[in-house]
C-alpha positions in Angstrom: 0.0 0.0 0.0 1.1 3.1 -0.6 1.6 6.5 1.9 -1.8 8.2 2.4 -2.0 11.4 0.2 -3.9 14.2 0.4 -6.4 13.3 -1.7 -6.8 10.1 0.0 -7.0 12.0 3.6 -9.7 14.4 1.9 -11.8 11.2 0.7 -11.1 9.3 4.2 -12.4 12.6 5.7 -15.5 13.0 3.1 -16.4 8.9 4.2 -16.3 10.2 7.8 -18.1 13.5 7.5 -20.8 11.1 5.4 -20.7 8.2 8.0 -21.8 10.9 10.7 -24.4 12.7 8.6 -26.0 9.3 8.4 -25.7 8.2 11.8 -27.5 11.7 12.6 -30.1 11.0 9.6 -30.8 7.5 11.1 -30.5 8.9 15.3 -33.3 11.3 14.8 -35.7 8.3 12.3 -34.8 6.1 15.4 -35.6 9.1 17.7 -39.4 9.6 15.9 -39.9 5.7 16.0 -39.3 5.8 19.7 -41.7 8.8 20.2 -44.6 7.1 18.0 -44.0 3.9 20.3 -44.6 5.5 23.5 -46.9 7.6 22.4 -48.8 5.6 20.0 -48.3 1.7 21.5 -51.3 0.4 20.1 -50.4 1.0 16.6 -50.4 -2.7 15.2 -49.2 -3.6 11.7 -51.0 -7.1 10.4 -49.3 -9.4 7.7 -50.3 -12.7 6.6 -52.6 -13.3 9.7 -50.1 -12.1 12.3 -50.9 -9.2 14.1 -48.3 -7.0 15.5 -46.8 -3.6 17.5 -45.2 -1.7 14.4 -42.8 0.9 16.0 -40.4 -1.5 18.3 -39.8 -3.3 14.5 -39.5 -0.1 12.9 -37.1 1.4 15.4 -34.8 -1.6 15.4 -35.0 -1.7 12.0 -33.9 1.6 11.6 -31.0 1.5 14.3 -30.2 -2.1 12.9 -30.0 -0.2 8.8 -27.9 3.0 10.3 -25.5 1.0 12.3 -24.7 -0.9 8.7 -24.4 1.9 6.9 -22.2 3.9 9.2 -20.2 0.7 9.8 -19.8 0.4 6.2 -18.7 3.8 5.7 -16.0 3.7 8.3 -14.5 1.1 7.6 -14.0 2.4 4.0 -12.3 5.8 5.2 -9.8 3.4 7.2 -9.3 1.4 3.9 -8.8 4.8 1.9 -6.5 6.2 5.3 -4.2 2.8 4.8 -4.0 4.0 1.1 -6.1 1.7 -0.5 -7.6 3.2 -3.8 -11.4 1.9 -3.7 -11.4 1.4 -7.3 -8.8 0.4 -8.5 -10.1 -2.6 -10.6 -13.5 -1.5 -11.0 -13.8 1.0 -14.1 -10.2 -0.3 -16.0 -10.5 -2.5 -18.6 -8.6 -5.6 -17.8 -5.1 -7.0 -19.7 -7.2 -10.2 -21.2 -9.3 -7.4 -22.8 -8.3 -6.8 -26.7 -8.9 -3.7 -29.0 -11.1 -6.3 -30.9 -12.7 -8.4 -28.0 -16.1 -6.0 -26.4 -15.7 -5.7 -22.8 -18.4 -7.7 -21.2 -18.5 -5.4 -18.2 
């Protein structure tokens, strides 16, 4: 791997800045799930003959998605801090790949 840049410390920072923003997205959708539950605990979703409180699934649902996403996005800013370039082999065409041959990709 090579040095961190500053371009790479920008995009590590950018991951960061957009692992926080969606923490705070998902906080505050967790925040209104938790309201609606105590205020609203009779609210009952019904599927398939099961009945069911909605907002305890939809709050852990939502805290379950943000802790993912978050989780994601860190860990790529401390891949792109260790100087990993995310894409790398994503958008180049690859050696086996001839002038002739289309790219299946």
């Amino acid at each position: 791997m090579s040095p961190p840049s500053d371009r790479s410390t920008t995009q590590a920072r950018l991951l960061k800045t957009a692992a926080v923003v969606f923490a705070a997205i998902g906080g505050s959708m967790a925040a209104w799930g938790l309201d609606k539950w105590v205020r609203y605990p009779e609210a009952r979703a019904s599927q398939f003959g099961f009945d069911a409180p909605i907002w305890p699934a939809f709050t852990l649902f939502v805290v379950f998605a943000t802790g993912v996403g978050v989780l994601l996005l860190w860990s790529a800013a401390g891949r792109v801090e260790d100087g990993e370039d995310l894409f790398a082999q994503r958008h180049r065409r690859h050696p086996s790949n001839t002038e002739d041959e289309p790219d299946s990709g």
